[in-house]
C-alpha positions as CSV (number, residue, x, y, z in Angstrom):
1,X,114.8,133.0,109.9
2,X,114.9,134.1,106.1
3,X,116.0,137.7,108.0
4,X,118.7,135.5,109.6
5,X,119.3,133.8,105.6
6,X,119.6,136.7,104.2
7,X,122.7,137.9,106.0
8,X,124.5,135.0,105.6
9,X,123.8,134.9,101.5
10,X,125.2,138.7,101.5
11,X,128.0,137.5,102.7
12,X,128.4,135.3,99.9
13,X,127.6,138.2,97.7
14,X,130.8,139.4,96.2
15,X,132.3,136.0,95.0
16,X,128.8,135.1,93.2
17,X,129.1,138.2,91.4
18,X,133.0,137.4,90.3
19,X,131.7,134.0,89.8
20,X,128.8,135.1,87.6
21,X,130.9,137.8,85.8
22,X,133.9,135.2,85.0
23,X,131.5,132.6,83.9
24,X,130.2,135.0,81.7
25,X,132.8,136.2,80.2
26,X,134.7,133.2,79.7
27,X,131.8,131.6,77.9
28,X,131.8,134.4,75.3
29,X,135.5,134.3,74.9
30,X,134.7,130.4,74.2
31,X,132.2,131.5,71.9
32,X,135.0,133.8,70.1
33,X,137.4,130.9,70.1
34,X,135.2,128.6,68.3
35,X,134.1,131.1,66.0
36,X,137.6,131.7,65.3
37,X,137.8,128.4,64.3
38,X,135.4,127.1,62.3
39,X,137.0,126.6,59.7
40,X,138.5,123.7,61.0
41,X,135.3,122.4,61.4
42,X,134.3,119.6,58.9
43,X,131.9,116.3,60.1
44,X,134.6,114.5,61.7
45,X,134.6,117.2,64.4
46,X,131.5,118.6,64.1
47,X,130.0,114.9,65.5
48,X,131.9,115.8,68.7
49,X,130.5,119.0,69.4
50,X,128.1,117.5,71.8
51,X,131.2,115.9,73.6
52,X,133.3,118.3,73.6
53,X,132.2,121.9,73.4
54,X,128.5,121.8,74.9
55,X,129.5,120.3,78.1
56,X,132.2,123.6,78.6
57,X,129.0,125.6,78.0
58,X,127.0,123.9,80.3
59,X,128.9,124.1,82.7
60,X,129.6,128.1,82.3
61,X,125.6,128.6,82.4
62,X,126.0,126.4,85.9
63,X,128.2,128.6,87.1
64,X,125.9,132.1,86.1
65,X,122.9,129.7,86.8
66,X,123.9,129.1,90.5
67,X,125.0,133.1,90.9
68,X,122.2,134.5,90.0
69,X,119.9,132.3,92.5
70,X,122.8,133.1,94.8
71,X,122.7,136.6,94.3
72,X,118.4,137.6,94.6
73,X,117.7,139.2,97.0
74,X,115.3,138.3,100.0
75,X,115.5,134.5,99.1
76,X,114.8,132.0,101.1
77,X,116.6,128.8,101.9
78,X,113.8,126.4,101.1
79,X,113.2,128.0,97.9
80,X,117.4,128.5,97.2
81,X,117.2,124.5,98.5
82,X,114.9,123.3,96.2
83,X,116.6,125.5,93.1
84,X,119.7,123.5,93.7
85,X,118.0,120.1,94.1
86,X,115.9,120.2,91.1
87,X,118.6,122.1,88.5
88,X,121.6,119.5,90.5
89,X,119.9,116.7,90.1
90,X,119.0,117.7,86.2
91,X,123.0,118.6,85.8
92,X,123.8,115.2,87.3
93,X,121.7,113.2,85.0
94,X,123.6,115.1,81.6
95,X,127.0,114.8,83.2
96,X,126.6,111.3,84.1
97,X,125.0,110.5,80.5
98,X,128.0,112.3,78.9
99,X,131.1,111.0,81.7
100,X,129.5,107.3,80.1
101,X,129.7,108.2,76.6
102,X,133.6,109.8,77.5
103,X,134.5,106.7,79.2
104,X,132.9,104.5,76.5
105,X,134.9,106.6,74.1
106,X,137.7,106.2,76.2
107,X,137.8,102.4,76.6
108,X,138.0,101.8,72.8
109,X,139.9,104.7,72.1
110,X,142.1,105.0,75.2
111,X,142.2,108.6,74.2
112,X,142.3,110.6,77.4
113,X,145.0,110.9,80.1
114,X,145.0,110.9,84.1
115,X,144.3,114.8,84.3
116,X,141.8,114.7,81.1
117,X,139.7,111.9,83.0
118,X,139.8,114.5,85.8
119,X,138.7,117.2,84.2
120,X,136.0,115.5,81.6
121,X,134.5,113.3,83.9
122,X,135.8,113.0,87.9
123,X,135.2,116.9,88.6
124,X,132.0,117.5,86.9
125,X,130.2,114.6,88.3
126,X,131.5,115.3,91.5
127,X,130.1,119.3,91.1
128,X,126.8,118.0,90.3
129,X,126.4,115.8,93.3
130,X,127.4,118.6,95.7
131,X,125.0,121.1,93.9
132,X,121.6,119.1,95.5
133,X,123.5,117.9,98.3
134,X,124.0,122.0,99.3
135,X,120.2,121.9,98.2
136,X,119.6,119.8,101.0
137,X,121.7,121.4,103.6
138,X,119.8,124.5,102.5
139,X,116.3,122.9,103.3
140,X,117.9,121.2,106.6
141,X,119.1,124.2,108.2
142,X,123.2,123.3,107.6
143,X,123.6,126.6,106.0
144,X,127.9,126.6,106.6
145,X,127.9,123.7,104.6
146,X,125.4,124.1,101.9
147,X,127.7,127.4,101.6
148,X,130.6,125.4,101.4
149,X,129.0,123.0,98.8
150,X,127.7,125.2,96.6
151,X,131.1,127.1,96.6
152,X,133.2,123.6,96.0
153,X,130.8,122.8,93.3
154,X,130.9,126.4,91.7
155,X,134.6,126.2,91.6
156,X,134.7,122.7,90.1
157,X,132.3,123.8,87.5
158,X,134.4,126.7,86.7
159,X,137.7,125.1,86.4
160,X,136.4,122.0,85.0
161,X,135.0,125.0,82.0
162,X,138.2,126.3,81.8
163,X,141.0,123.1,81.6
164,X,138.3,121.6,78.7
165,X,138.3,125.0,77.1
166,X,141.9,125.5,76.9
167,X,142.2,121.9,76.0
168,X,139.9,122.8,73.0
169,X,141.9,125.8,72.2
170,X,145.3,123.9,72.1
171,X,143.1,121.8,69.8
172,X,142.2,124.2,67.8
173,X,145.7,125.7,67.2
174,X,147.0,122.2,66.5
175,X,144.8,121.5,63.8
176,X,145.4,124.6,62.4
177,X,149.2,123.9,62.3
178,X,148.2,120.4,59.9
């Protein structure tokens, strides 16, 4: 049977390496970005930090996090299983703690469009609730669909990462421009 796993999870092999390498390397050009920026930085926006540019990080590390228990070799599907159900459900209790703060925020400040809501709350929550949902297809023996979760989730993760980050960036340049 893990003989049998095994084969399957090479298969996956090459997009959890792209996966990995462009969460990666998109994280440090955040890193770049911000750096780039901090001189914008005063405590207005430095209070939203923790709303704003952590999540983006987070959900980079997912993405690396999730390729590099994807990509070990000889794994099992129990122990891949319980990786996703334990570090999903952890990802899911942050992202549902910050999409209430965001919609909080949101409600007084009516601050954020359809596609914003999308990206900053709608996509990530729904990421996090596939990532132990895959764990459990892992531990029940629905492989093809813990494959397909953990892929829908990766890609939400990513591209939730990458529409905040730019939306940061356009941030960024705009404030420069004042």
């Amino acid at each position: 049977m893990d003989v049998l796993f095994s084969n399957a999870l090479q298969g996956w092999g090459n997009f959890y390496f792209m996966m990995g390498g462009a969460s990666a390397g998109l994280m440090g050009l955040m890193f770049v970005a911000l750096s780039l920026g901090t001189h914008l930085v005063n405590d207005e926006t430095l209070s939203s930090f923790p709303t704003f540019v952590t999540p983006n990080i987070i959900y980079f590390v997912s993405v690396l996090l999730i390729a590099a228990l994807m990509l070990v070799p000889d794994s099992t599907a129990v122990g891949t299983g319980l990786f996703l159900l334990g570090g999903g459900a952890l990802g899911l209790i942050r992202a549902s703690r910050l999409a209430r703060r965001l919609i909080r925020m949101n409600n007084e400040q009516q601050i954020f469009n359809r596609w914003q809501r999308l990206w900053l709350i709608i996509s990530p929550i729904t990421g996090y609730i596939l990532i132990p949902i895959a764990g459990l297809g892992f531990l029940g023996g629905q492989w093809a669909l813990a494959f397909l979760g953990i892929w829908l989730a990766s890609v939400l993760l990513m591209l939730c990462a990458i529409a905040n980050t730019w939306s940061l960036m356009l941030w960024i340049i705009e404030q420069g421009k004042r």
